[in-house]
C-alpha positions in Angstrom: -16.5 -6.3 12.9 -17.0 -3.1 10.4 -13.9 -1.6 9.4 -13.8 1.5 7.2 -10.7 2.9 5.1 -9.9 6.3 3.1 -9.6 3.2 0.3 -10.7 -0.2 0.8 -8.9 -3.0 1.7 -10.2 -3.5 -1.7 -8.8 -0.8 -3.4 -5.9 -0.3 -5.9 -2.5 -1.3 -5.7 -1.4 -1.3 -9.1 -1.6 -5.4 -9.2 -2.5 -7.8 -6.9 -0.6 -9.0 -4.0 1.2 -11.9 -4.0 -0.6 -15.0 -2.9 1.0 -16.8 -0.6 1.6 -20.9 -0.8 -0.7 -23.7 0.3 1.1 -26.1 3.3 -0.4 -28.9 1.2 1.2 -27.9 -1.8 4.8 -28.0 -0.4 4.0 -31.4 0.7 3.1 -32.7 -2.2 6.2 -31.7 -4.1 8.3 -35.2 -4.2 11.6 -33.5 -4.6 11.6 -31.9 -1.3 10.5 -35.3 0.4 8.9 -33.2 3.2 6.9 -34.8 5.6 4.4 -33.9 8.4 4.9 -35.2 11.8 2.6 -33.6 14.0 0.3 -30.0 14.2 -2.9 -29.9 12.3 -3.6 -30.7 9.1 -2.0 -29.0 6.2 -5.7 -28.1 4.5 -6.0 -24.3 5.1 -2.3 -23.9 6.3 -0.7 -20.8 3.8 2.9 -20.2 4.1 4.3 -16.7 2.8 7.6 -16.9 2.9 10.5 -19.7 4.1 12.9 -18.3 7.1 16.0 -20.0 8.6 17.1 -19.4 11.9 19.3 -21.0 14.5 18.6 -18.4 17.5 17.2 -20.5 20.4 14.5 -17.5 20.7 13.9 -16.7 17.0 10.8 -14.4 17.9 12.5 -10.9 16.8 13.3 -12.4 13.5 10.1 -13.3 12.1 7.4 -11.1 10.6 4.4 -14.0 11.0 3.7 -16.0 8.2 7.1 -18.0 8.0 7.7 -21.1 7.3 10.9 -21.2 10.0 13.8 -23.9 9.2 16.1 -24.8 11.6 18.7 -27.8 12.0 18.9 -27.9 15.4 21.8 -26.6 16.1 20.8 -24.4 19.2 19.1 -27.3 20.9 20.9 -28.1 24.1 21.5 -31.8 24.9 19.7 -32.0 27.7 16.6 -30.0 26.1 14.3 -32.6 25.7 14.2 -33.2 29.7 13.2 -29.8 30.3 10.8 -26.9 28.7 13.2 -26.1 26.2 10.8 -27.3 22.9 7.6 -26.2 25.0 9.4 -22.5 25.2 10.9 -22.4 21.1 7.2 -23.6 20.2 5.9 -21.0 21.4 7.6 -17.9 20.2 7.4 -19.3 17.1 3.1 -19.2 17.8 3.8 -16.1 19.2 5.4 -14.3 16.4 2.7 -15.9 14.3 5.1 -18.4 12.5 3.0 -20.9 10.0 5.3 -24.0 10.1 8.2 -25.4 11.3 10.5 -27.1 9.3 13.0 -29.8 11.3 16.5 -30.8 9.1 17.7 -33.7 9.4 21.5 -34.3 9.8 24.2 -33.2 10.4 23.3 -32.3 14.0 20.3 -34.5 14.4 19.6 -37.8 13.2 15.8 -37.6 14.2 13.2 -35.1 15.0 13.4 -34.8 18.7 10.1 -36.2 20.3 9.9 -33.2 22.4 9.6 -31.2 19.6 6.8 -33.2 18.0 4.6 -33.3 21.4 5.5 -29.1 21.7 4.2 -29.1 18.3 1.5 -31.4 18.8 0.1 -29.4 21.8 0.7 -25.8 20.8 -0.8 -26.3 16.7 2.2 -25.5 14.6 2.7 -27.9 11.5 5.9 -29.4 11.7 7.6 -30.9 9.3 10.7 -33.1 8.5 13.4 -31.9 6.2 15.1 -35.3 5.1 19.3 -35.3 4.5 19.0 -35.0 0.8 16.8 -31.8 0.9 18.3 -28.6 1.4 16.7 -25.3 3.3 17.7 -23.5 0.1 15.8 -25.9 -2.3 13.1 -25.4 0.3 12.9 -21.9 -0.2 13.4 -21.8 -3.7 10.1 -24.3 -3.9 8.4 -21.8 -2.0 9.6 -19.3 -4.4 8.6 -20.9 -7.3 5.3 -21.5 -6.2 4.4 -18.6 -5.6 5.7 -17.1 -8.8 2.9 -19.7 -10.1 0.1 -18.5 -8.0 0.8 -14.3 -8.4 1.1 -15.0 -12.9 -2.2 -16.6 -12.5 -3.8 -14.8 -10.6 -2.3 -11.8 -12.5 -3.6 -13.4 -15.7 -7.4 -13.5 -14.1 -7.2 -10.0 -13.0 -5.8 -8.7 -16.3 -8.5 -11.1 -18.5 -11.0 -9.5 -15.6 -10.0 -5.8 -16.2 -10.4 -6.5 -20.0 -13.8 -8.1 -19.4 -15.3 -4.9 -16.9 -13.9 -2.3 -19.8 -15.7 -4.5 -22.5 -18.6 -4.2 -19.8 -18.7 -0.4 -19.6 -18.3 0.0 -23.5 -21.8 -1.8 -23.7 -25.5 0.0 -24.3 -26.6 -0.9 -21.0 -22.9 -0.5 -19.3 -24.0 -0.1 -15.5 -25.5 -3.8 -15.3 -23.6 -4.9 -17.8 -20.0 -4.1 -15.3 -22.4 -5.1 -12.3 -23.0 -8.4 -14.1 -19.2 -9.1 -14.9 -18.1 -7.9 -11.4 -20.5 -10.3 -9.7 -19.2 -12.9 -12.1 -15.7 -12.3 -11.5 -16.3 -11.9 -7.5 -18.5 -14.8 -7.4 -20.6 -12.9 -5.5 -23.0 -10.6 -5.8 -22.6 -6.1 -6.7 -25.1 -3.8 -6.3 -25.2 0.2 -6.8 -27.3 2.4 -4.7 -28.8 5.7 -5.7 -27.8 9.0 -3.8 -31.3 8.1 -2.1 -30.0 4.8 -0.6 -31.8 2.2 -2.6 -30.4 -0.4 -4.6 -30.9 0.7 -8.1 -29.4 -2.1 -10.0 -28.1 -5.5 -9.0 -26.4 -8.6 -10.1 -25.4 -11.9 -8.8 -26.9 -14.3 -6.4 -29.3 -12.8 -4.5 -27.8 -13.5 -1.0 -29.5 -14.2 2.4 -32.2 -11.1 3.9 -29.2 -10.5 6.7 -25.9 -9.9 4.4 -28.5 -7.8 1.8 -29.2 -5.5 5.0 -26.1 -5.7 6.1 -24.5 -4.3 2.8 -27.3 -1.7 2.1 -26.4 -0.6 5.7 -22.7 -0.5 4.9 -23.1 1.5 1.9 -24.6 3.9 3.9 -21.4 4.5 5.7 -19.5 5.5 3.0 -22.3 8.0 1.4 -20.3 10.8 0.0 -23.1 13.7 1.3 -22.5 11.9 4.8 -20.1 14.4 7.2 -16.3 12.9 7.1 -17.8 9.7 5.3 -14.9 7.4 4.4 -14.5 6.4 0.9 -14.8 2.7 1.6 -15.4 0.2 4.4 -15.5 -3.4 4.7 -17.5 -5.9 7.1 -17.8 -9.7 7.6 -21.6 -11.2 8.0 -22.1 -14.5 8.4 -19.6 -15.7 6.6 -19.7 -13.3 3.7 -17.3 -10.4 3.1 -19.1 -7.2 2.3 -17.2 -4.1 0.7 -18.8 -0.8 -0.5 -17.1 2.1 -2.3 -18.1 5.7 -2.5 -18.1 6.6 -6.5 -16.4 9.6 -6.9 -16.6 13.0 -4.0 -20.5 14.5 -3.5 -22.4 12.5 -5.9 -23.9 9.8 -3.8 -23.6 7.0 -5.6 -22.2 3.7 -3.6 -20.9 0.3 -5.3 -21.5 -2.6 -2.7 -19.8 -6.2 -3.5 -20.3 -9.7 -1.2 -18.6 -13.1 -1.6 -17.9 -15.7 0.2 -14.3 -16.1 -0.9 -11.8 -13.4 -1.4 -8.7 -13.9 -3.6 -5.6 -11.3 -3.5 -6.7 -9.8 -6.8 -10.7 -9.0 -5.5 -9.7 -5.3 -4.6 -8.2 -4.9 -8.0 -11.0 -5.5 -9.5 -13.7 -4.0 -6.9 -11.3 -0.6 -7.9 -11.2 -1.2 -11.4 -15.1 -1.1 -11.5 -15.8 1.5 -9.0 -13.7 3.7 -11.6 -15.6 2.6 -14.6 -19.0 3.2 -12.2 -17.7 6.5 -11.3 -17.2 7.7 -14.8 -20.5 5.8 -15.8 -23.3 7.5 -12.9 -24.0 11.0 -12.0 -21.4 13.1 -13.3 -23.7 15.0 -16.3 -26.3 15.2 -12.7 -23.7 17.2 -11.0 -22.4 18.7 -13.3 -18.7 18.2 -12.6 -17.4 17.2 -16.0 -18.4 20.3 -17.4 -17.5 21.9 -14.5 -13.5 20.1 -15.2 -14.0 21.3 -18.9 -14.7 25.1 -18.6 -11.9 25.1 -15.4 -9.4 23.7 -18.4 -10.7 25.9 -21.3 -10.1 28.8 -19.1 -6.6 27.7 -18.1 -5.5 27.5 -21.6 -7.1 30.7 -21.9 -4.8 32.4 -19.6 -7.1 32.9 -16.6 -5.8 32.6 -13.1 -6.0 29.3 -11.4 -7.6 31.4 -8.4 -10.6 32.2 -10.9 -10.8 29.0 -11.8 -10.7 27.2 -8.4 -14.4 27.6 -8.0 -15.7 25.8 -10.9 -13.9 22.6 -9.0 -15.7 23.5 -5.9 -12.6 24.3 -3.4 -10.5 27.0 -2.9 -7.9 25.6 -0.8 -6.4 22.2 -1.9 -3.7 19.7 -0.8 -1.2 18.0 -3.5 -0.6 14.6 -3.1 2.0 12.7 -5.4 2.1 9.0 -5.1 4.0 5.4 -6.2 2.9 2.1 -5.8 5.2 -0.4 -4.4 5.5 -2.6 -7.4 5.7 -2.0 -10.9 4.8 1.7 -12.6 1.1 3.0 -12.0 -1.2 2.6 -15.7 -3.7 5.2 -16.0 -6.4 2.9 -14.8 -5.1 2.6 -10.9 -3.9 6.6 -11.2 -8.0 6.9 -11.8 -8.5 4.2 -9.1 -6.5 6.1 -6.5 -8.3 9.6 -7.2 -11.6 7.7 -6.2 -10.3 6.6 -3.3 -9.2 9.6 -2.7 -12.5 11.8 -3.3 -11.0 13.3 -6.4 -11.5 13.1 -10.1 -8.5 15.4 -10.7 -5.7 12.8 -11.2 -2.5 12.9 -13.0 0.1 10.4 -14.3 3.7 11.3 -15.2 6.7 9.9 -15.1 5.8 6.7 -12.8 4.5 9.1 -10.2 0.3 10.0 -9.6 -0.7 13.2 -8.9 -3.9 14.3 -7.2 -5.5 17.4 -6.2 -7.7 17.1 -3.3 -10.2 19.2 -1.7 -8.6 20.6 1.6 -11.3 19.7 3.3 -11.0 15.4 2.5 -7.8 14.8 4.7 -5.7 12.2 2.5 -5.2 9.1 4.6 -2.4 5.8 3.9 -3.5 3.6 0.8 -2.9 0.0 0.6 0.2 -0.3 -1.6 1.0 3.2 -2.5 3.3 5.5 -1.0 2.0 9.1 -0.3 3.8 12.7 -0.2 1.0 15.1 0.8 1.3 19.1 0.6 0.2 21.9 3.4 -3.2 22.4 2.3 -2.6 25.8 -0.2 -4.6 28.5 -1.9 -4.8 27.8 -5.8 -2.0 30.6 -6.4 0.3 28.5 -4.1 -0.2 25.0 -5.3 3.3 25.0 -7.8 5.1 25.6 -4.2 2.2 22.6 -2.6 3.6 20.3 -5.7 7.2 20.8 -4.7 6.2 20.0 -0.9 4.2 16.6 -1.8 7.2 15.6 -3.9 9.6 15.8 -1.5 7.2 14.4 1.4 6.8 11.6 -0.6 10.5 11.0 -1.4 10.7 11.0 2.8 7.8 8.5 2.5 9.6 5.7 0.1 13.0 6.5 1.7 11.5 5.4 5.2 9.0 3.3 3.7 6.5 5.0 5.9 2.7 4.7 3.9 2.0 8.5 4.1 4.4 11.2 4.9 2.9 15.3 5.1 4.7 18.4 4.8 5.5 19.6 8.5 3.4 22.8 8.5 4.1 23.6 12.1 5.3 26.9 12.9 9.0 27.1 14.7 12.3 29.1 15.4 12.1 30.3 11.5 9.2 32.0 11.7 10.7 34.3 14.0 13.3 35.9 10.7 11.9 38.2 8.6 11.3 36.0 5.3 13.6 38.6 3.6 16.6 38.3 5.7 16.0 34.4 6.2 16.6 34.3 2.3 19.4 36.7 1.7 21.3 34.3 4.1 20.2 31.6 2.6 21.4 32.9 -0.8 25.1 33.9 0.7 25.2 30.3 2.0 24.2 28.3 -0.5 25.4 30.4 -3.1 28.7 27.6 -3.9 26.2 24.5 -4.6 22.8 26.9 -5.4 23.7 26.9 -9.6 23.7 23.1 -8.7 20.2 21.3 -8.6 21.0 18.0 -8.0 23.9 18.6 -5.1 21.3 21.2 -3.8 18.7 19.0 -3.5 20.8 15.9 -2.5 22.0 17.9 0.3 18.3 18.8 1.3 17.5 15.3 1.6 20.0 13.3 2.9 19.7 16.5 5.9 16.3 15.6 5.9 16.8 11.6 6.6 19.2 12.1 9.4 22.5 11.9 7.3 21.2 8.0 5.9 23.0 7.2 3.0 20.8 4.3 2.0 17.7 6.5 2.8 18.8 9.2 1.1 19.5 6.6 -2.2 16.1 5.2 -1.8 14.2 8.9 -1.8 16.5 10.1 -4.9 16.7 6.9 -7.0 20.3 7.1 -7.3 23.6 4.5 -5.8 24.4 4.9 -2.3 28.0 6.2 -3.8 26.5 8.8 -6.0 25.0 10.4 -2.9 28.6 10.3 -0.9 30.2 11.7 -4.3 27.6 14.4 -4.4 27.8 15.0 -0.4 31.4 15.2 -0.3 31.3 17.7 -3.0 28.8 19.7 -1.0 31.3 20.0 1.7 33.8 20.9 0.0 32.0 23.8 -2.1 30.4 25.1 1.4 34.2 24.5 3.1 31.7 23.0 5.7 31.9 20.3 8.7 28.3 18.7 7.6 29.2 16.0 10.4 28.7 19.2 12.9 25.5 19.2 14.4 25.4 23.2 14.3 26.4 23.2 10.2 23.6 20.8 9.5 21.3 23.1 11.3 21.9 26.2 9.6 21.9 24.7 6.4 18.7 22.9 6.9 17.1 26.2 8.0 18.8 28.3 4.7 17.2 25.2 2.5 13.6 25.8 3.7 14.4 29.4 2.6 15.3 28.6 -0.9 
């Protein structure tokens, strides 16, 4: 089933996702003592995380993937005469739980049989806790190995990143990052021309049907290609195939297949797409000369709207963005201006900025979270920045992937812009010499009056924002628990 993405599935969290823990390896860890008494075999079982629950229906509790722990103590005396085990067992397939954990004592002195033929019959792994092993131990064990798993495969990706920048710094440095990558993958990476043919190639040649297959996939993602995505991903006979559009309009395509995919593969798929799109076709088009005239003639003094055509737009949208995990490095700020169709990619202060065309419509990337501008004229884009900053402070506050300036026209429209901001002014005018109450105000109005929300998007203490809130109030002599207040004061902000 061919998938496509604005970046792939492959593509550029600033590290690798945690890998979660093999069923087996629990098992074999003596000091837990755990033991499997029915469901299939461990082999190929992976848990990600350990959850305990004592709701007879524990369904709206679990995200899928749990290892769920319970002692028992919801199960009814008469329950094994009934459907009682049949019903649990299945909510906990249902919610896509990956094991079940069974303590024994102080409520039970055995696994209840019921439970092991529910088990048995629905295919959940279940396991026996023994007296002496805690639910917290458990979890901790799960814990701990996968703090083992993510620092190795951190150390493969980081000793693979080294390896593909060693790669591009070579004389031949297209097949030589084609050869690592297919190395690295174990697999097999191929670049196609603007034309469509494979013009270089490394790895084990794989069978007639995934080579089609992947030449047919890059094809997708061709940048000259009306709306082409920037990546998609398919799965052919066994094999997963991924291709990456290098950079906006030049045509090149990086395609990858392997057989096995570990968490840090898109890493490195990213990591050499980059180096590719800074290796092929940018003295063919032009662009990086194109970048540095646009540059020399800032600097100058010229006008960004004189400039804007050497870049090849003249309407762009701003898009700031943070990973989830640690701070952004330069190399996955690059990564996430391929993915999305721009070269023109800035890193400051733990936060990426891009420039995009107005015409590539950004789109939610895997790890990031994205604050994306109206689309502006070059003259407007300092007011674009302040929109994509804010959107994306709305975006980690709700921890929604991609959040865009509301552009829609409403009730505002309908004031003369230079009334609107004279009453802004008058309204505002006790907090307005104050930037951060100003713009605490503006978004804790802006997330519904969430104190915790408001925290999140500011990167401040809960208490800071009451402190600063309160003070608001007070300053406006204002009721900002009346609906009215919070509406005018929301509509003066957008005038400011």
């Amino acid at each position: 089933m061919k998938e496509t993405h604005t970046m792939p599935d492959a593509s550029a969290p600033a590290v690798p996702p945690t890998p979660p823990v093999p069923l087996a390896a629990l098992l074999a860890r003596e000091d837990l003592g755990l033991r499997q008494l029915a469901g299939p075999d461990a082999t190929g079982v992976v848990i990600h995380w350990a959850h305990t629950s004592e709701m007879a229906d524990p369904y709206p509790y679990l995200l899928g993937g749990e290892l769920l722990l319970t002692a028992g103590v919801h199960v009814p005396e008469a329950a094994g005469a009934g459907t009682y085990f049949d019903d649990y067992v299945s909510r906990i397939v249902a919610a896509g739980g990956a094991a079940l954990g069974f303590g024994l004592a102080p409520v039970h002195d055995t696994v209840p049989r019921a439970l092991v033929a529910a088990c048995d019959a629905q295919a959940l792994p279940l396991l026996e806790v023994p007296p002496e092993t805690t639910f917290s131990g458990v979890a901790r064990a799960v814990w701990q190995l996968m703090a083992q798993a993510r620092l190795a495969e951190l150390r493969r990706v980081t000793e693979a990143q080294q390896s593909l920048a060693s790669a591009a710094s070579r004389p031949d440095p297209v097949p030589s990052v084609l050869r690592r990558l297919a190395r690295h993958l174990d697999g097999r990476a191929a670049l196609y021309g603007p034309d469509g043919t494979e013009i270089a190639a490394a790895g084990d040649q794989p069978p007639e049907q995934v080579r089609a297959a992947l030449a047919g996939l890059a094809e997708v993602v061709r940048p000259d290609r009306a709306k082409a995505p920037s990546s998609a991903t398919d799965t052919v006979c066994g094999t997963h195939l991924a291709a990456y559009a290098l950079g906006a309009g030049r045509g090149f395509v990086l395609g990858v297949a392997s057989v096995r995919r570990e968490p840090g593969d898109h890493t490195l798929a990213s990591v050499a797409a980059v180096l590719l799109s800074l290796l092929t076709g940018e003295h063919h088009s032009g662009a990086g000369a194109a970048r540095s005239s646009a540059l020399v003639r800032l600097l100058l003094g010229v006008p960004p709207a004189d400039v804007a055509p050497l870049l090849g737009a003249q309407r762009w949208v701003v898009v700031h963005a943070r990973p989830e995990g640690q701070a952004p490095d330069p190399l996955a700020a690059s990564a996430l201006g391929a993915a999305l169709g721009s070269a023109l990619a800035d890193l400051a202060d733990g936060v990426v900025r891009v420039l995009v065309p107005a015409g590539r419509e950004p789109a939610p990337q895997s790890g990031w979270a994205l604050g994306v501008s109206a689309p502006v004229t070059p003259d407007d884009l300092p007011a674009a920045d302040t929109q994509a900053a804010r959107a994306l402070a709305r975006a980690r506050a709700t921890r929604t992937a991609l959040v865009r300036h509301g552009g829609r026209p409403g009730l505002a429209e309908l004031v003369p812009p230079g009334e609107a901001e004279a009453h802004a002014r008058a309204l505002l005018g006790p907090v307005s010499g104050n930037a951060a109450l100003t713009e605490t105000l503006r978004t804790w109005l802006s997330l519904h009056g969430s104190w915790d929300r408001t925290a999140v998007a500011l990167s401040v203490h809960r208490n800071t924002v009451r402190q600063r809130i309160a003070r608001c109030a007070a300053l406006l002599d204002a009721d900002l628990d009346d609906p009215d207040v919070r509406m005018e004061l929301w509509f003066a902000l957008r005038h400011t």
